[in-house]
C-alpha positions as CSV (number, residue, x, y, z in Angstrom):
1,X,0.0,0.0,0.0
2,X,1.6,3.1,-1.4
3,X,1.2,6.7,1.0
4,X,-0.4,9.0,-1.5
5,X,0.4,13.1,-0.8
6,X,-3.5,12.9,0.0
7,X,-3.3,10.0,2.7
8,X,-0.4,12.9,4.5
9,X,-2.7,15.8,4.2
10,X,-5.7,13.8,5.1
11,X,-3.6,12.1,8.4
12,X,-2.5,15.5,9.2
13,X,-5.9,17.6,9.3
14,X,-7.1,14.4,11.6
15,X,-4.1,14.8,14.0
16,X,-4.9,18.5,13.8
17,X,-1.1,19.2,12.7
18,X,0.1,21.5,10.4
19,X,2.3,20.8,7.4
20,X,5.0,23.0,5.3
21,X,4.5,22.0,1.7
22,X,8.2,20.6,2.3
23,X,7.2,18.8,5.4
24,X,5.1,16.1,3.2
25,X,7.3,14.7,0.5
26,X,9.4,13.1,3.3
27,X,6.9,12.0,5.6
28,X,5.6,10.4,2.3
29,X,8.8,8.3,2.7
30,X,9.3,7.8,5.8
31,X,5.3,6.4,6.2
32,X,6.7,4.2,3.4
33,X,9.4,2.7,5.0
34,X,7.4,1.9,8.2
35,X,4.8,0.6,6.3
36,X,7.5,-1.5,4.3
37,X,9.2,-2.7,7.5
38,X,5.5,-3.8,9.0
39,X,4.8,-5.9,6.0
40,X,8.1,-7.6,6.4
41,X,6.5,-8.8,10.2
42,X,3.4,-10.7,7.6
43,X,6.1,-12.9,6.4
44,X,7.0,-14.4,9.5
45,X,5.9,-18.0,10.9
46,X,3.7,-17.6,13.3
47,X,1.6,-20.6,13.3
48,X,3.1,-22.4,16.7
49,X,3.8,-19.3,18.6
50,X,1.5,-18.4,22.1
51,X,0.8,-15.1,22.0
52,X,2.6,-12.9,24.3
53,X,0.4,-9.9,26.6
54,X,3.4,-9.4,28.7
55,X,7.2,-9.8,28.5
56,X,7.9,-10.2,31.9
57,X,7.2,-12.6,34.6
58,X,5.1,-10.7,36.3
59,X,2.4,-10.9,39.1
60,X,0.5,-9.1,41.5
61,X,2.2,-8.8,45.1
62,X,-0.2,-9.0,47.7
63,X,0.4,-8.2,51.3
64,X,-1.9,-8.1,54.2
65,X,-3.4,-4.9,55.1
66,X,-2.2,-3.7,58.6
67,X,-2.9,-0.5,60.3
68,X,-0.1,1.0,61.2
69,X,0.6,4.1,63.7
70,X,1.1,7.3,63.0
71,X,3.2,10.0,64.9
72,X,0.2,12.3,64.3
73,X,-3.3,11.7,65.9
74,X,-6.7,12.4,64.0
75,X,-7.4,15.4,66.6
76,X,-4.1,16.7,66.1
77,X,-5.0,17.0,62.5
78,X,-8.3,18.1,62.3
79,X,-7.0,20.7,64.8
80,X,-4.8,22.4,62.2
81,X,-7.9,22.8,59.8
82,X,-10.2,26.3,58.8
83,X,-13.6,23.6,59.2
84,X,-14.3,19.7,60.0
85,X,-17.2,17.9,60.2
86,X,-17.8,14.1,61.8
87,X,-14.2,13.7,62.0
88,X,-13.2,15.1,58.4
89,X,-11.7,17.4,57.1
90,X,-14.4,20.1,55.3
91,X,-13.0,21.8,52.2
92,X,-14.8,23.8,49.5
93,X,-17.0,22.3,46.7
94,X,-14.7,22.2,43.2
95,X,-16.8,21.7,40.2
């Protein structure tokens, strides 16, 4: 599949980028070539090979979830605030 000067234009309004007339004759090539080196990944074997969603052996670490101390007491805190309200902290509404 060839990049046509229109396909650049076209690919550039939808990106809402703007292109010097000297800016398209070498994407035009460069689309090309990635376009050329994609097609070279069609002739490749794939037949017997899992497919692959990660690279990495990778899992989820769980821990348990303990409550810890803290230096600074939920008074001691609410103390420092302008307003609180049943033990939280009262701020202003953001829309």
């Amino acid at each position: 599949m060839a990049i046509t000067r229109e396909d650049v234009v076209h690919l550039a309004e939808l990106s809402n980028i703007s292109l010097a007339e000297g800016q398209i004759e070498p994407l035009i090539k460069d689309l090309d070539n990635i376009l050329g080196y994609i097609s070279q990944l069609d002739e490749l074997d794939t037949d017997n090979v899992e497919p692959t969603y990660q690279c990495f052996d990778m899992q989820n670490v769980w821990r348990e979830d303990e409550i810890e101390e803290f230096e600074a007491k939920r008074e001691d805190l609410l103390a420092l605030t302008r307003e609180s309200e049943d033990n939280q902290i009262k701020v202003p509404k953001v829309l």
